[in-house]
C-alpha positions, 0 to 999 in steps of 0.5 A: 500500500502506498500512502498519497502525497501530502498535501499543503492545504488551507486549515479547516475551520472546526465545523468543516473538520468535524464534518470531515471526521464524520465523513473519514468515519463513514468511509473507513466503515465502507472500506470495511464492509468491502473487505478492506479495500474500496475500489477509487470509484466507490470511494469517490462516490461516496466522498462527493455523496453519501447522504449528509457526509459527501460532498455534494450532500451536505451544506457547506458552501461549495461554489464561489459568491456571486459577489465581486471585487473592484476588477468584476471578478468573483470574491474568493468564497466556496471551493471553486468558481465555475463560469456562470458565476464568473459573469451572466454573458456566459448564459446570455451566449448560452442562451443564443446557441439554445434559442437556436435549438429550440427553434429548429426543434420547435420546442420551449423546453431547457433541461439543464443538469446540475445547475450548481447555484441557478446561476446559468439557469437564471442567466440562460433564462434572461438572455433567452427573454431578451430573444423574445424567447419565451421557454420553460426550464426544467433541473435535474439536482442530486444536492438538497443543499444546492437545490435549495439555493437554485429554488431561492434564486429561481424563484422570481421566476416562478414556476417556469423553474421546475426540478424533476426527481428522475430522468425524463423517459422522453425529452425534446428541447435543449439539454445543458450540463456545466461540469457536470461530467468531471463530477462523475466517479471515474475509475482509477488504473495503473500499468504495471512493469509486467503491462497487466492492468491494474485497479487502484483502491483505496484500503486502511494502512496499519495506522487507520489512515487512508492509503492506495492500494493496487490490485488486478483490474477485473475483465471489464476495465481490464478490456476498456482500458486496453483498448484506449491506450497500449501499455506504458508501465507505470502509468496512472489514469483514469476512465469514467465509465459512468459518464459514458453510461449516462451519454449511453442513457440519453439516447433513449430519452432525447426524443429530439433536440440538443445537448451542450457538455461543458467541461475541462479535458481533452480528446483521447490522444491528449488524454492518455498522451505518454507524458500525462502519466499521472492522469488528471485527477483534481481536487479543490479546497477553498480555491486551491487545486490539489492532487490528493483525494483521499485528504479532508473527505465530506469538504473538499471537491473532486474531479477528473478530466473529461474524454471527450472521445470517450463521449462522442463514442457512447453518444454515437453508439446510443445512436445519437449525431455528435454536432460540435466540438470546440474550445469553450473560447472558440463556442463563446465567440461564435455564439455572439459574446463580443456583441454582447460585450459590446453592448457595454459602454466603454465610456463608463469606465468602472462598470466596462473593467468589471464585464471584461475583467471575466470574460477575459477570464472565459476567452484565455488560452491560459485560463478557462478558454482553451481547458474548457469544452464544448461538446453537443450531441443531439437528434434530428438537428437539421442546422449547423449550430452556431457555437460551432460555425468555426473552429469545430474539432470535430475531426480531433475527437 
């Protein structure tokens, strides 16, 4: 067994560590009942949501406030910043693409996933008003906490905001989902020096605390993993079997529309690149980024890199069209941000800082631009979309 890296972290305050001792305490016991070792996707789920203990399932505060510095940029709350909070003409652009969508489909209908603090709902739905689009929206959230927070910002908008409890079995309209994908629990796996592939754990070292241990992968992942990348021995990824089984699912209930998948990773030539040897595996923690999942577990995010082949693939197997693929700048600026930022008067020099300062943060190579994502899939979708109309990637995937 090995015991992960250390990690510099920011101290817990003493709620958020006794939380987190409930949550070591919940997670030894499943390691437990497992017969001393925890495959790192159940460990995964379990840390983001056990019930009152995971992350995603207790009250703690996760994303950033949506208040501002003198810059425009969101003042450091919660864990991370994603980009609906960083400013709402990422909705406002959203809204354009989905306006399209439900136009060629003839549909009113928004299905978003995950929608974190209603900020992208309650932007989307703005821009698509201001259209002269007028659609219903429906949210799929797996928090109580973050449901309770979208349905308190939502709510001036009544109840055209509605949360469902369980998949659609049929759904025509415009699907969204910002981070959502990296949030799934993914598998992890090694190459051992031999070329077998091997499934990381996690078990208790003989102090109690949380170590890796690895162990034969069984058939399954054994085949998946071969099957992407040859064997390099050493080498430590992972593989998010779940995300692909819920692209797999959408096929059988989006009757006809779109998707949009917002999220940071790679097409999987980067993703298993030699050099990435590590994998892609993130933590954060009050606005710092770490690479040890198996510290402060109940409070601290994790997340992994999204295959975005691997999502085409099972998009394409479900018999679903792929529509686009591009970098989130790329999709941004196709979609009409510049027009929409334009409409700030440069002028007033205070107010024109705080729109540019995030949306510089959005369009960045260095920043949010390059690392983040843009994949559609969908049905009976006659029209080029317009967030892909240059720049698709579509042949890199």
């Amino acid at each position: 067994m090995q015991r992960p890296a250390t990690a510099s972290l920011p101290a817990l305050d003493p709620d958020s560590a006794r939380h987190s001792a409930r949550a070591a305490a919940h997670l030894r016991q499943a390691i437990g009942a497992a017969g001393g070792w925890l495959p790192f996707d159940q460990w995964m789920a379990q840390a983001l949501y056990a019930p009152g203990l995971g992350y995603y399932a207790a009250g703690a505060l996760k994303l950033a406030a949506p208040a501002v510095d003198a810059r425009g940029m969101p003042i450091a709350a919660g864990d991370f910043v994603t980009a609906p909070e960083l400013t709402p003409l990422f909705g406002h652009t959203v809204a354009r693409q989905v306006a399209q969508v439900l136009a060629d489909t003839g549909t009113a209908t928004v299905l978003e996933f995950g929608a974190g603090t209603g900020a992208l709902a309650d932007s989307v739905l703005a821009g698509l008003d201001a259209l002269g689009v007028s659609a219903d929206y429906r949210i799929i959230e797996v928090s109580a906490d973050l449901r309770a927070r979208q349905q308190a910002r939502l709510a001036p908008h009544g109840a055209r905001v509605q949360w469902l409890d369980a998949l659609p079995t049929s759904f025509s309209g415009c699907v969204l989902a910002n981070e959502v994908l990296d949030a799934m629990p993914v598998s992890l796996f090694r190459w051992s020096e031999a070329g077998a592939v091997l499934e990381r754990g996690v078990a208790l070292d003989a102090n109690g605390d949380f170590a890796w241990d690895d162990r034969p992968a069984g058939a399954p992942l054994a085949q998946a993993v071969a099957a992407r990348m040859p064997p390099l021995p050493g080498y430590v990824s992972e593989i998010n079997l779940q995300a692909e089984a819920w692209m797999r699912a959408m096929g059988g209930w989006l009757a006809c529309g779109a998707a949009l998948l917002f999220d940071y990773g790679f097409p999987r030539r980067e993703y298993y690149h030699p050099q990435r040897a590590g994998g892609t595996l993130m933590c954060h923690l009050r606005h710092h980024a770490h690479a040890d999942p198996l510290v402060a577990p109940g409070v601290q995010d994790i997340t992994a890199h999204v295959d975005f082949t691997a999502m085409a693939d099972a998009a394409l197997e479900a018999g679903l069209q792929v529509l686009g693929y591009t970098s989130q700048a790329r999709f941004l600026m196709n979609a009409g941000l510049a027009e929409l930022l334009a409409r700030h008067d440069p002028a007033d020099a205070r107010a024109y800082a705080q729109a540019v300062a995030p949306v510089q943060k959005l369009l960045s190579e260095a920043e949010m631009g390059e690392l983040f994502k843009v994949l559609a899939v969908g049905r009976d979708i006659a029209a080029p979309l317009r967030g892909f109309a240059r720049g698709d990637r579509l042949a890199a995937l």
